[in-house]
C-alpha positions as CSV (number, residue, x, y, z in Angstrom):
1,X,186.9,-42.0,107.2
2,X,186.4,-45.2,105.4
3,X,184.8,-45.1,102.2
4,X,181.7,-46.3,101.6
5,X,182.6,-48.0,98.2
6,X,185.3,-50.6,97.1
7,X,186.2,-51.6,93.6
8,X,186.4,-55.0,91.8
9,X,188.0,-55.3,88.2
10,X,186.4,-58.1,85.7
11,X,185.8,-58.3,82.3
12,X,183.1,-56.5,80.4
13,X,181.9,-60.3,79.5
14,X,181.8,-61.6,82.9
15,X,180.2,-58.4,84.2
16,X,177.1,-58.5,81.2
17,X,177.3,-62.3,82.0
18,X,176.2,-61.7,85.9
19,X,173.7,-59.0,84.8
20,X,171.8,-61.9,82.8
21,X,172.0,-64.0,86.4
22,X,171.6,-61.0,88.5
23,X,174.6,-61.6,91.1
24,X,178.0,-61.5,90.1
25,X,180.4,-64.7,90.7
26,X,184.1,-64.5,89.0
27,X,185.7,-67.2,87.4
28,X,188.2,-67.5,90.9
29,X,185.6,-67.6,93.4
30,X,185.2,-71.3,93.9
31,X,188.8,-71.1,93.9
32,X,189.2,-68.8,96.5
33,X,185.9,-68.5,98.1
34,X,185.6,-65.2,98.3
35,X,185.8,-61.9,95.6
36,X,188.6,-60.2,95.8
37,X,188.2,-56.0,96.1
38,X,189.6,-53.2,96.6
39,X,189.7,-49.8,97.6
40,X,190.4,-47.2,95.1
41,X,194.1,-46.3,96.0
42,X,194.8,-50.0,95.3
43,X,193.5,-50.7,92.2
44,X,196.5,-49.5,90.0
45,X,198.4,-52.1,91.7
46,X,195.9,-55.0,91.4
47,X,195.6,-53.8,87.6
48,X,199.6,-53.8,87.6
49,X,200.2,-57.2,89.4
50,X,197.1,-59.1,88.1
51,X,195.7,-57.9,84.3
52,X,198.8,-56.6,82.9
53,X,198.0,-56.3,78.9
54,X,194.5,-58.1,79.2
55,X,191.7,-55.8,77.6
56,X,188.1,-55.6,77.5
57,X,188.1,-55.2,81.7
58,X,186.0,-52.8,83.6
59,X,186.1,-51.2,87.3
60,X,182.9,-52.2,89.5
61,X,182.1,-49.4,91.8
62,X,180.7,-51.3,94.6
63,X,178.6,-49.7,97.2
64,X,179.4,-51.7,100.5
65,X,175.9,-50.6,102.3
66,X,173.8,-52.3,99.2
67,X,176.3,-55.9,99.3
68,X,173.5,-58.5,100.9
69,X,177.2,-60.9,101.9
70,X,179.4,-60.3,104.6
71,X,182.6,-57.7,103.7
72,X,185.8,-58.7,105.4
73,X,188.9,-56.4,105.0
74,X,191.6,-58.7,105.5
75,X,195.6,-58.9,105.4
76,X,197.0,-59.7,102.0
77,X,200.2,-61.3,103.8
78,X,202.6,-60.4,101.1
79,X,201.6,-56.8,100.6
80,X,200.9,-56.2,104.5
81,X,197.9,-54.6,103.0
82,X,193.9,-54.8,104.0
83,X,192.0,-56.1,101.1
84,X,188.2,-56.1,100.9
85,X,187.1,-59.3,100.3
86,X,182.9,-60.2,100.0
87,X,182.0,-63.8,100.9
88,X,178.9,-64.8,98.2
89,X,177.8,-63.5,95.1
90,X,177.8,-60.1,94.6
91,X,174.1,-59.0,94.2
92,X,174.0,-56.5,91.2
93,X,172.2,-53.6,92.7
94,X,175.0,-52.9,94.4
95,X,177.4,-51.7,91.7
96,X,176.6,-48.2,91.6
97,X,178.7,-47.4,88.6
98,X,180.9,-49.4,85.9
99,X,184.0,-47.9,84.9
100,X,185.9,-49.3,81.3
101,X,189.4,-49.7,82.2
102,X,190.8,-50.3,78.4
């Protein structure tokens, strides 16, 4: 069964930054347009591959049913692995729980 949660790792100052705006925007979405996720088995590798010795991060617990944009699982090429991916802001009620990392 699929999980009804997916995961996104930020900083604790981006995440009390979106709290202020009420939806959550990292610094890579215009970049990407999209926020990258995950589901919890892949997050050690995310935290491996892309925040190796950065501190001050925290684990959103994300609550799919509550995300008001559309959620996409889609192929990250390289890793022939489905990654969640929300297209918009993230609205803020739908982190259920916030998890420091380090």
């Amino acid at each position: 069964m699929e999980s009804e949660y997916i995961y996104h790792v930020t900083t604790l100052q981006e995440w009390e930054a979106a709290k202020l705006k009420n939806e959550y925007t990292p610094v890579a979405y215009e970049q990407d347009g999209f926020i990258h996720c995950s589901v919890e088995k892949q997050i050690s590798g995310v935290l491996e591959r892309f925040y190796k010795g950065q501190t001050g991060l925290v684990k959103l617990k994300i609550e799919k049913e509550k995300v008001q944009r559309p959620v996409l699982f889609e192929l990250a090429e390289d890793l022939d692995e489905l990654f969640p991916h929300i297209y918009g802001p993230l609205n803020i009620d739908s982190v259920v729980e916030v998890i420091t990392i380090n």
